[in-house]
N, C-alpha and C positions, 0 to 999 in steps of 0.2 A: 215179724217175718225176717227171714234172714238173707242178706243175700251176698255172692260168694264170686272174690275177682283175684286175679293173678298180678302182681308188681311187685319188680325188683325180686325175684327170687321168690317172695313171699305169697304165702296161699293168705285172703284177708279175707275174712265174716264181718261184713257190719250188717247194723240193726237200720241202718238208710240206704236207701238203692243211689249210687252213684252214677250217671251221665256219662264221664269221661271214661270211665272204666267198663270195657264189653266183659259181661257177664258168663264166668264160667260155672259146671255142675259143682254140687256142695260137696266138699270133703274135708277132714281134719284142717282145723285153720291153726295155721302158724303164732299168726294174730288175732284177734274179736277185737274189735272195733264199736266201741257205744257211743252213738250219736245220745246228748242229750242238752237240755236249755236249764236243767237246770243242776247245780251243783249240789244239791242234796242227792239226786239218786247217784253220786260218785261216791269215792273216796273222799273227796277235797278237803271237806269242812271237819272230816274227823282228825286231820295231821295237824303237825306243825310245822311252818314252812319255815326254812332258810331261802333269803334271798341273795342268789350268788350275781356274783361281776365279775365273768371273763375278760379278761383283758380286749379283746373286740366289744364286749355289751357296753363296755365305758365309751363307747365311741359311735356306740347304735340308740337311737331311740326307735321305741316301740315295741320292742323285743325285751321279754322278764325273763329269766332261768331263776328253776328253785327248786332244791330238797327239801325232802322229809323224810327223814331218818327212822325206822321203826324196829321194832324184833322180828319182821319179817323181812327186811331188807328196804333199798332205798329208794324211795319213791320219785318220781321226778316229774316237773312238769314248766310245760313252756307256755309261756302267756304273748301272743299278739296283738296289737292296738290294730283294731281292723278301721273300714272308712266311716262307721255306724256305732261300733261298740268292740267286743273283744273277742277273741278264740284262745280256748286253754286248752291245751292236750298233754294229757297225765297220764303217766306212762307207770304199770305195777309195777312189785321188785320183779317178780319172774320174767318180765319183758314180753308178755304176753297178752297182755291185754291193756286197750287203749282207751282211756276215756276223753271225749271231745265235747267241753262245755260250750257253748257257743250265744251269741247275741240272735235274739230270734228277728232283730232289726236289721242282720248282715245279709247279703247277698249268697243265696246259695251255693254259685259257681263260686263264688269267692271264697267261701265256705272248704268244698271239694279243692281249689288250687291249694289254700294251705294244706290241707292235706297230702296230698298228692307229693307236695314241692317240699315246702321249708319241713312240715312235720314229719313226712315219711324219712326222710333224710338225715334230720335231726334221731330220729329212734334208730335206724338203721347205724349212726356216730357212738350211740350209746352201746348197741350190740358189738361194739367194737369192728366192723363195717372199714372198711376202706371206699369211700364216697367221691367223686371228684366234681366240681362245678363245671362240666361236659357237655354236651350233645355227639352220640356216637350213629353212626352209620355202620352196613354193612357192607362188603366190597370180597367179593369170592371169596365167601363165607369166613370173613375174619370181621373184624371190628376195630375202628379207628376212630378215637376219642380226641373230639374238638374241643381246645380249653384255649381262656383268654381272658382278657380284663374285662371289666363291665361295658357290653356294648362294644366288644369289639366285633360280633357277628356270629357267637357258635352257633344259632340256631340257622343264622340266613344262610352260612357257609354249610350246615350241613341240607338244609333243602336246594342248595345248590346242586351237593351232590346226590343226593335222589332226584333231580330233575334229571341228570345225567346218567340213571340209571342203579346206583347205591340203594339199601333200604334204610329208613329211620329204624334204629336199636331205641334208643331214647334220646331222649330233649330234657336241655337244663343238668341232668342228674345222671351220672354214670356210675352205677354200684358192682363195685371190683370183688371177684371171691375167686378160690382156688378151687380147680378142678381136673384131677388127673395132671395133676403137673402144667397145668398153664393156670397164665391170668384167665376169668372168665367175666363179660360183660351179664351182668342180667338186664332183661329188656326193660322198658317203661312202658305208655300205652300211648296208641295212634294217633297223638295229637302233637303238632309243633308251635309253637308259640313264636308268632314273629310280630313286629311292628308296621304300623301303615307305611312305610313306605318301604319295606321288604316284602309286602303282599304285592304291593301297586307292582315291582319291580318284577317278581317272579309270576306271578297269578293276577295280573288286569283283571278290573271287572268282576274280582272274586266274589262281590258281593258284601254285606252286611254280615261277620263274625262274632260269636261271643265273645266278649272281653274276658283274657286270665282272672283280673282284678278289676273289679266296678269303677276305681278311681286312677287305673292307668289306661293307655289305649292299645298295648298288647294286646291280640289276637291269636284264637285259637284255631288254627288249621287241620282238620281233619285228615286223616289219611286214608288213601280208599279209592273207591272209583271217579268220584268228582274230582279228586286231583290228578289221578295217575301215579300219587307218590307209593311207594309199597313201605308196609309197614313189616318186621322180621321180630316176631314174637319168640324166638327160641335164643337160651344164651349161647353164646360166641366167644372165641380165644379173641384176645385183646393183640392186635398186630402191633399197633403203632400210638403213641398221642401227637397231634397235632396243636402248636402254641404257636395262636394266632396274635401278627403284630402287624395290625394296621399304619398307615403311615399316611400323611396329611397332604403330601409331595407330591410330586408329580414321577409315576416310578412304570417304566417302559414294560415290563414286565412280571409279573409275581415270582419270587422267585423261593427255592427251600433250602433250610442247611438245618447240618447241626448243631446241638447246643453241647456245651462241654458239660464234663461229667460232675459240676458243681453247680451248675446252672440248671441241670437236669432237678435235683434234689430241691431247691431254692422253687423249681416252679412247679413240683407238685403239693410241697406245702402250701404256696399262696395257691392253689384251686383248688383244696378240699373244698367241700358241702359242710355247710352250715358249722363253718369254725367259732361262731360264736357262743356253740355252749360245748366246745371243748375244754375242761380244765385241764391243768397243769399234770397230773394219773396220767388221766386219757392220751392226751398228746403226745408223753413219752413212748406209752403204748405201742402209740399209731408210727412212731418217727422210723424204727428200726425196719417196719413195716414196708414204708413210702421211698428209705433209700434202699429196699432189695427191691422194690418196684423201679426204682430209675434204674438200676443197673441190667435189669433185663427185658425191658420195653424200650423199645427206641423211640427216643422225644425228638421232634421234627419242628425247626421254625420253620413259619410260612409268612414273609414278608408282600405286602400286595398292597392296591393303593385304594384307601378306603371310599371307595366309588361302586356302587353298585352295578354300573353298567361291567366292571370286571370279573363281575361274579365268576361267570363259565370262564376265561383264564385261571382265575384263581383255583374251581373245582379241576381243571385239567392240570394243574401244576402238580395240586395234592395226590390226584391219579398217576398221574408219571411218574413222583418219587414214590408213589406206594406200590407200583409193578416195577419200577426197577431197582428196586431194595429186593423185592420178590425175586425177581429174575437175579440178582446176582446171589442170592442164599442158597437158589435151585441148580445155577448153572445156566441158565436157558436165555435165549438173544430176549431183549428189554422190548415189551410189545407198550405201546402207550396210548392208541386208539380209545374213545370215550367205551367205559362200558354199557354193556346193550342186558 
């Protein structure tokens, strides 16, 4: 049986029903998607693999990249060390169809998060994809892409801003394409991924979550009625990125500025999505790419103090410079009130 979802731009057929992803009617799929356990009904076992080391792979464990070079072009496929056994996703030359070897000992969700996360992202890197390590909202129908270092809060700062009235575009993963002359975000699917102690902080009492991963305590938040958060499934012009830097201090205020125009460039290569199987090709590629994107999206620090009880300061700060950028492009007096 087949069954048929919408991410990141992409219409996907797999041969397993996925949980995280609501379920749309069947039509031509972008991608096919083969769930299977074992590697004989793939391709796998007929290639030859080359085993590559991106300059980040030499510095990750867990994570394999590897070709297979054929007369029909280049095969590729990425291998993760799960908490049980392993996930291989092998990806044809035409980029069209996905095969997902998997440990029949692994966790299912955990199963679906690779997918969703590190592999969609990684294929989307290969199709030559502008990816950013993100969490995007929406805010009077534009889109505003939260990027930062490990744990510096995109996900908690962007449910900040949907508590405040923003919708989640996506979480973790913001996939950038042109359209009609802008940037365009494509969306993710209804869930945010936060930490216990960004649930406790925004959502008391929430309850018992599925875990992203069986062996971290990341949690999956719904979006929907039980939250109130609204979730915005259609793609959106890309207004703004937000680069978040938490601070340790004691800081009165959150406060935003810009970044100069070398600093801009500098911080969208460190947040691509899954730079670890970009080679040396790809990356030039992408470079030309990433500095006409800094030159016409405007990158905003947001300085705050990494305290949870700041959160809503912090979402009203991002609010106030992203209606008064608005208001001074339009002309029109600077309104800054929470959106409703």
């Amino acid at each position: 049986m087949a069954y048929h979802y919408q991410l990141y731009g992409l219409h996907i057929e797999s041969n397993r029903e996925l949980s995280l992803l609501p379920p749309i009617p069947a039509q031509q799929p972008d991608l096919i998607v083969h769930w299977t356990s074992s590697a004989a009904e793939s391709p796998d076992l007929s290639l030859e693999w080359e085993h590559l080391l991106t300059p980040e792979l030499r510095q990750r464990r867990g994570i394999q990249l590897f070709h297979g070079r054929t007369s029909q072009g280049l095969f590729r496929k990425l291998r993760y060390l799960t908490a049980k056994g392993q996930v291989e996703f092998l990806l044809e030359p035409g980029q069209d169809k996905l095969w997902i070897i998997y440990s029949e000992s692994d966790d299912l969700m955990d199963l679906q998060s690779y997918f969703v996360g590190p592999a969609l992202g990684c294929v989307l890197r290969w199709h030559g994809t502008i990816c950013l390590h993100a969490s995007v909202v929406e805010l009077e129908d534009q889109a505003l892409a939260i990027v930062g270092r490990k744990k510096a809060g995109k996900s908690t700062t962007a449910t900040g801003l949907a508590k405040m009235g923003a919708s989640l575009v996506s979480d973790d993963l913001a996939v950038l394409v042109r359209s009609n002359g802008h940037i365009v975000v494509q969306p993710g699917y209804p869930q945010v991924r936060l930490w216990p102690a960004s649930l406790e902080a925004i959502y008391p009492g929430a309850g018992v979550l599925p875990k992203v991963f069986s062996h971290r305590d990341k949690r999956y938040l719904a979006l929907g009625q039980n939250t109130a958060l609204a979730f915005r499934s259609s793609p959106l012009p890309l207004a703004a990125i937000y680069v978040l830097d938490p601070v340790e201090s004691p800081l009165a205020e959150p406060y935003v500025e810009a970044l100069s125009a070398q600093e801009k460039l500098i911080t969208l290569v460190a947040n691509t999505f899954g730079s670890y199987v970009v080679t040396d090709e790809l990356r030039q590629q992408e470079f030309s790419a990433l500095a006409e994107l800094s030159k016409i999206i405007p990158l905003r620090r947001i300085v705050f103090a990494h305290d949870l009880t700041k959160l809503t300061a912090q979402s009203k700060a991002i609010i106030a410079d992203f209606r008064s950028r608005a208001a001074r492009e339009q002309g029109q007096p600077m309104v800054v009130e929470e959106c409703q």
